[in-house]
C-alpha positions in Angstrom: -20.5 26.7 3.8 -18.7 23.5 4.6 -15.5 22.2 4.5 -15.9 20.9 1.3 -19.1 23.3 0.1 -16.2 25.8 -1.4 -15.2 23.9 -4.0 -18.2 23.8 -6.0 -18.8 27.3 -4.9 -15.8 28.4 -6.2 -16.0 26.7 -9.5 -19.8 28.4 -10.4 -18.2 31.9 -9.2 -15.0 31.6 -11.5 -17.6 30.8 -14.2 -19.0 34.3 -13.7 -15.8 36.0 -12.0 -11.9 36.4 -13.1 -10.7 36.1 -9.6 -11.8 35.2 -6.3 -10.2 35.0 -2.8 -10.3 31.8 -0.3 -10.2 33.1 3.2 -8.9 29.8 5.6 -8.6 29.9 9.1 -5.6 28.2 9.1 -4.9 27.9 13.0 -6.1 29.2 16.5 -5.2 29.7 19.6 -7.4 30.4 22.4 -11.1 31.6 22.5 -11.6 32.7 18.6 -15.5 32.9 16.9 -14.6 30.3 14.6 -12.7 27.0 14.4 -9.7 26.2 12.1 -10.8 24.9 8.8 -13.5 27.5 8.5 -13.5 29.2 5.1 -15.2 32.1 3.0 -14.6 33.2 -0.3 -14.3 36.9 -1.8 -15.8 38.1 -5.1 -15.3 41.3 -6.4 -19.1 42.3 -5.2 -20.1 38.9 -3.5 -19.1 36.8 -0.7 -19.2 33.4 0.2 -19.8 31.9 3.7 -18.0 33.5 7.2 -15.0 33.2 9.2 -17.0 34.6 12.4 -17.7 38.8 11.4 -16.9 41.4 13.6 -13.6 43.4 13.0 -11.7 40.3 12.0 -14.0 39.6 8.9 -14.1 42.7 8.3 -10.0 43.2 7.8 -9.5 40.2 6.5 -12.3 41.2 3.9 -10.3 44.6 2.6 -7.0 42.7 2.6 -8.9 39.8 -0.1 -9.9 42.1 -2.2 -6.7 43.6 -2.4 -5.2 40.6 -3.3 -7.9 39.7 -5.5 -7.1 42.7 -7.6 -3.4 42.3 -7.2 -2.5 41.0 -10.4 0.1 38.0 -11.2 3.0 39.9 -9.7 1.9 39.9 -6.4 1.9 36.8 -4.0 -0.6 34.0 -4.9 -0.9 33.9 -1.5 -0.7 35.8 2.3 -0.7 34.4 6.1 -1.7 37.0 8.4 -1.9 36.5 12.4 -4.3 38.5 14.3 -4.4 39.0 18.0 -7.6 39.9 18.4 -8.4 41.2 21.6 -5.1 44.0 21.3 -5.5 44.4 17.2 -9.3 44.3 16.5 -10.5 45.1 20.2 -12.5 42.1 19.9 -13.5 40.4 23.2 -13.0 36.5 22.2 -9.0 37.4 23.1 -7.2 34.5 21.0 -5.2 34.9 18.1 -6.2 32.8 14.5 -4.1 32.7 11.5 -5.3 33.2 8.2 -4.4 31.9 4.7 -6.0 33.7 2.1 -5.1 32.3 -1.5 -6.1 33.7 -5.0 -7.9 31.5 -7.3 -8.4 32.7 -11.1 -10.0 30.9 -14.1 -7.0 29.2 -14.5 -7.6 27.4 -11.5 -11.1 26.0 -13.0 -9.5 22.2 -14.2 -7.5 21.6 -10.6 -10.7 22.5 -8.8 -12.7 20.5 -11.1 -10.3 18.3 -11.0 -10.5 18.0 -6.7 -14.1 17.8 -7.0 -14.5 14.6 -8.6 -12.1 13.2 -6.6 -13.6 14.1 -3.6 -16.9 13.1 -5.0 -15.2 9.0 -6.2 -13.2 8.6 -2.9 -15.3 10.6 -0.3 -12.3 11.7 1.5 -8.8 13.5 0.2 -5.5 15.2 1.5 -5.0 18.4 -0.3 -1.6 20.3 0.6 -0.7 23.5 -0.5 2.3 24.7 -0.3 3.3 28.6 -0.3 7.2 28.9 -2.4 8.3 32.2 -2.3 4.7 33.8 -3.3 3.3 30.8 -5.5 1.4 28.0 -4.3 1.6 24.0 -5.3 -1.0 21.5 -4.7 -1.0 17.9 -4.0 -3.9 15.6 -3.9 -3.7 12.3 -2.0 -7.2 10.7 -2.4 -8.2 8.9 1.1 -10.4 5.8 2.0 -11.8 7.4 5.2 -10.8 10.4 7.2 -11.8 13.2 9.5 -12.0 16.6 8.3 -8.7 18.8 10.3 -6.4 21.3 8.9 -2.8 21.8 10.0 -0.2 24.7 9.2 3.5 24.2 9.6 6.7 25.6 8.5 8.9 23.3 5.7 12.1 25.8 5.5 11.2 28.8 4.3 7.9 27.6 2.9 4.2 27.3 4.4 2.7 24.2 4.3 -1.4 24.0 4.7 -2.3 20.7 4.9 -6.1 20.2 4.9 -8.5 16.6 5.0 -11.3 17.4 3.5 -14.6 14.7 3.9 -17.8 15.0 2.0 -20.2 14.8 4.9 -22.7 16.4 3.1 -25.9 14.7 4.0 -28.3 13.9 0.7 -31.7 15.6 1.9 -34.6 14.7 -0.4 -37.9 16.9 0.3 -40.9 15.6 -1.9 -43.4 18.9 -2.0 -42.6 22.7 -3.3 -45.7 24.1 -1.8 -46.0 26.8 1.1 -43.9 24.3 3.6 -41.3 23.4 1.2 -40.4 26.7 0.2 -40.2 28.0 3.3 -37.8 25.0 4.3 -36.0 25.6 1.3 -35.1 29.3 2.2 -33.5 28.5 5.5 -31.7 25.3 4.2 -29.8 27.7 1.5 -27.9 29.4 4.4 -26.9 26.3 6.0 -24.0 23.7 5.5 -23.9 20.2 6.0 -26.9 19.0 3.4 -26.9 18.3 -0.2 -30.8 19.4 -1.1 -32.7 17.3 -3.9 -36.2 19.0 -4.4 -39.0 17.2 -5.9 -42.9 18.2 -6.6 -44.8 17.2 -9.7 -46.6 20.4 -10.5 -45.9 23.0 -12.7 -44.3 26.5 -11.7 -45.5 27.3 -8.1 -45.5 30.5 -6.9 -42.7 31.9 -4.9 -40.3 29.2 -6.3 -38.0 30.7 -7.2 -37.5 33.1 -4.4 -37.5 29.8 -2.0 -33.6 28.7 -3.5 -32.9 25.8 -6.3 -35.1 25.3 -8.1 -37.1 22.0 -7.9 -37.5 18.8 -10.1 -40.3 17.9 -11.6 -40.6 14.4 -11.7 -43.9 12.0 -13.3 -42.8 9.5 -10.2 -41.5 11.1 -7.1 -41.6 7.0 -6.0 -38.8 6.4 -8.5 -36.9 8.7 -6.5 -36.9 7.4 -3.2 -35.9 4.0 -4.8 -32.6 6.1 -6.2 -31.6 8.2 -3.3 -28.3 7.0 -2.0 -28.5 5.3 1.9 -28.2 7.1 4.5 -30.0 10.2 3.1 -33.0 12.6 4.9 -36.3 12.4 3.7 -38.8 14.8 3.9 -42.3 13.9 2.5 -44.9 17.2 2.2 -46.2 16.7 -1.2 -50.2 18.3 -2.2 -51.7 14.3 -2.1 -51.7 12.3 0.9 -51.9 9.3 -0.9 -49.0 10.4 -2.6 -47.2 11.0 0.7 -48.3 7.5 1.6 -46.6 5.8 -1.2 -43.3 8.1 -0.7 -43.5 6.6 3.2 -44.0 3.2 2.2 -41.3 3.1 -0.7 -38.9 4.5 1.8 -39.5 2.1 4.4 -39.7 -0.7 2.3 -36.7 0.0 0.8 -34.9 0.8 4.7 -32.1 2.8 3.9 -32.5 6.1 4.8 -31.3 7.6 7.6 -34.9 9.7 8.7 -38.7 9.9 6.7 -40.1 12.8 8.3 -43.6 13.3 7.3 -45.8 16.8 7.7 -48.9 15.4 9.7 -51.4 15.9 12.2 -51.7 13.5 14.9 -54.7 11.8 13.1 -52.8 11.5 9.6 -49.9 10.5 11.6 -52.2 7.6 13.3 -54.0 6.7 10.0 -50.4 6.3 8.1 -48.9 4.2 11.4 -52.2 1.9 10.9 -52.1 1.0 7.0 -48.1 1.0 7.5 -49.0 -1.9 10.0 -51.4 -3.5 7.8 -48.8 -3.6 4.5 -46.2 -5.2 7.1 -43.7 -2.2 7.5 -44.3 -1.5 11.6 -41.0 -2.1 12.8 -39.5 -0.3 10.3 -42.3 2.5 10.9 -41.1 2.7 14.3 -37.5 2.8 13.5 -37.4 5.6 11.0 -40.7 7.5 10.6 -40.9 10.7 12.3 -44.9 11.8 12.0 -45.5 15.0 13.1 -42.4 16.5 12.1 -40.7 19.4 13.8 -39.0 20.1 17.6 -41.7 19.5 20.4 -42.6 22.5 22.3 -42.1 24.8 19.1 -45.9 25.6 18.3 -47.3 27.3 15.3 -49.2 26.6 11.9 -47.3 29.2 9.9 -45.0 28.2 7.1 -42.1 30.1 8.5 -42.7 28.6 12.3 -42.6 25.0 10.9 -39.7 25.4 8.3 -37.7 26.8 11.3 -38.7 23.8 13.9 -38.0 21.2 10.8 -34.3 22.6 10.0 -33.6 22.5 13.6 -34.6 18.9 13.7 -32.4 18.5 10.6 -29.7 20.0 11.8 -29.9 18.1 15.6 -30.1 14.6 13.5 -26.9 15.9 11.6 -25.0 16.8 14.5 -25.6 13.4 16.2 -24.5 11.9 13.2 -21.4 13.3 13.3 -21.0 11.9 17.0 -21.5 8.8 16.4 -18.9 8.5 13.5 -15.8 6.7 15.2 -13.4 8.8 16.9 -9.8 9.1 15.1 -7.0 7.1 16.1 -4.2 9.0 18.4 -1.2 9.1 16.4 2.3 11.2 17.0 3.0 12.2 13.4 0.0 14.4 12.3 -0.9 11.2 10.6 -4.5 13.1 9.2 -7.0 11.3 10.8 -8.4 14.1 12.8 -7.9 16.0 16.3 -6.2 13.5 18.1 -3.1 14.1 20.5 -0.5 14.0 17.2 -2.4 16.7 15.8 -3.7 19.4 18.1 0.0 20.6 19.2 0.5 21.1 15.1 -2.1 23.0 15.2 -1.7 25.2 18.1 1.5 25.8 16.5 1.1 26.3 13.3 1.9 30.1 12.9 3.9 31.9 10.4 
């Protein structure tokens, strides 16, 4: 689950749920499993993503659901420091702060409310301050940020100040067949990619075990025209000549960030020929990625190749995230990421 992922994630459980529990690692110090910002959330049978198992999930689990079941006269929210090599006998031997904060249904509009903004602006500021037991939020929408969290004392308050960026990659993958499914299962586990599933036949089997469930469309071409620039696309449909027109839509049009296409070498060679003849080689060479998957990962299976694909997926997402420019240095915590103003904050932000 991403930085931003718990948001919609909390809205569909408090559709289902009365109360839920946000588990944030608010700060570390040292060698911890994960980094600040992490987050999970805590139904009263489900949970949500991971703040790194072990004994530290595991307490931090029991004292949610306590405070889930709390009621209104109980703190709407609880920091709790762990030292977890002497505490939990765990071997990483730094300490993390956590902020774990009840939400109810009549948190539904505010979250709603942060979603869309998030989803206009791309990028907002959301504080949350702890006042003897209740919390207060403020929203400060953002041009362009990156995503860090900071915890510090205001009096006798907490303050959890959080940039939150949807850098959720749009990932359209044209075909629900064997492949597809198989992708789709391992994609459901993993942050980082907003999935758009496409095939124009009926009810396949094992469907609805693979995840979300897909969308028939009468012109999967119409699609690629619509998907928004920068997205992944991954073209597998049942028709090659179908997979050819995806592939040439998607080049013609130039703005995605990837077309990976399922292929042997010869279908790879035959599409790079006719993409010659209809004028689209450079931009063949620039964004078509024919066969698909890791090299040295070998393997027909559905399984073997959904596994080497989302590896490839999630290699092209990380380098992404390298490339976007590095935050300005600033002495006042200013929000634009981990610079020099903002680690100390972090480091010492503890209750």
């Amino acid at each position: 689950m991403s930085r931003t992922q718990w948001i919609c994630q909390a809205i569909e459980a408090l559709e289902r749920e009365a109360a839920l529990v946000r588990i944030v690692i608010a700060a570390t110090r040292g060698s911890t499993p994960r980094e600040a910002g992490t987050s999970m959330l805590v139904g009263g049978r489900d949970q949500w993503g991971t703040i790194g198992g072990g004994r530290l999930e595991w307490e931090a689990l029991a004292e949610a659901r306590a405070l889930r079941d709390a009621g209104a006269l109980q703190p709407d929210a609880v920091l709790r420091e762990w030292i977890l090599g002497p505490e939990l006998g765990q071997c990483c031997g730094g300490r993390v702060t956590l902020w774990s904060e009840r939400l109810t249904r009549a948190s539904l509009p505010s979250l709603k409310a942060l979603s869309l903004t998030l989803r206009n602006t791309g990028a907002l500021r959301l504080t949350t301050t702890l006042e003897a037991g209740a919390l207060r939020r403020d929203v400060t929408p953002l041009r362009s940020a990156v995503a860090q969290i900071r915890l510090a004392a205001d009096g006798p308050h907490r303050v959890l100040t959080e940039t939150l960026v949807d850098d959720v990659q749009p990932l359209l993958l044209f075909g629900a067949g064997h492949v597809g499914q198989a992708i789709v299962r391992v994609l459901r586990e993993l942050p980082g990619f907003d999935l758009h599933w496409f095939d124009t036949r009926d009810r396949l089997p094992g469907q609805d075990e693979a995840g979300p469930r897909h969308l028939q469309v009468d012109d999967p071409v119409a699609a690629i025209t619509a998907a928004p620039p920068g997205a992944l696309l991954l073209v597998m449909t049942h028709d090659h000549a179908m997979d050819y027109d995806l592939c040439r839509a998607a080049l013609r049009q130039g703005d995605a960030a990837w077309l990976g296409l399922i292929a042997s070498q010869s279908k790879a060679a035959r599409f790079r020929s006719r993409l010659s003849h209809d004028g689209l080689e450079a931009a063949g060479k620039r964004l078509l990625c024919a066969p698909i998957g890791l090299p040295g990962i070998d393997g027909k299976s559905p399984a073997v190749i959904a596994v080497s694909v989302v590896a490839q997926l999630l290699a092209l997402a990380q380098a992404r995230r390298a490339a976007l420019p590095a935050p300005r240095d600033a002495a006042d915590g200013c929000g634009a990421g981990d610079c020099a103003g903002c680690r100390p904050a972090l480091r010492e932000g503890r209750p």
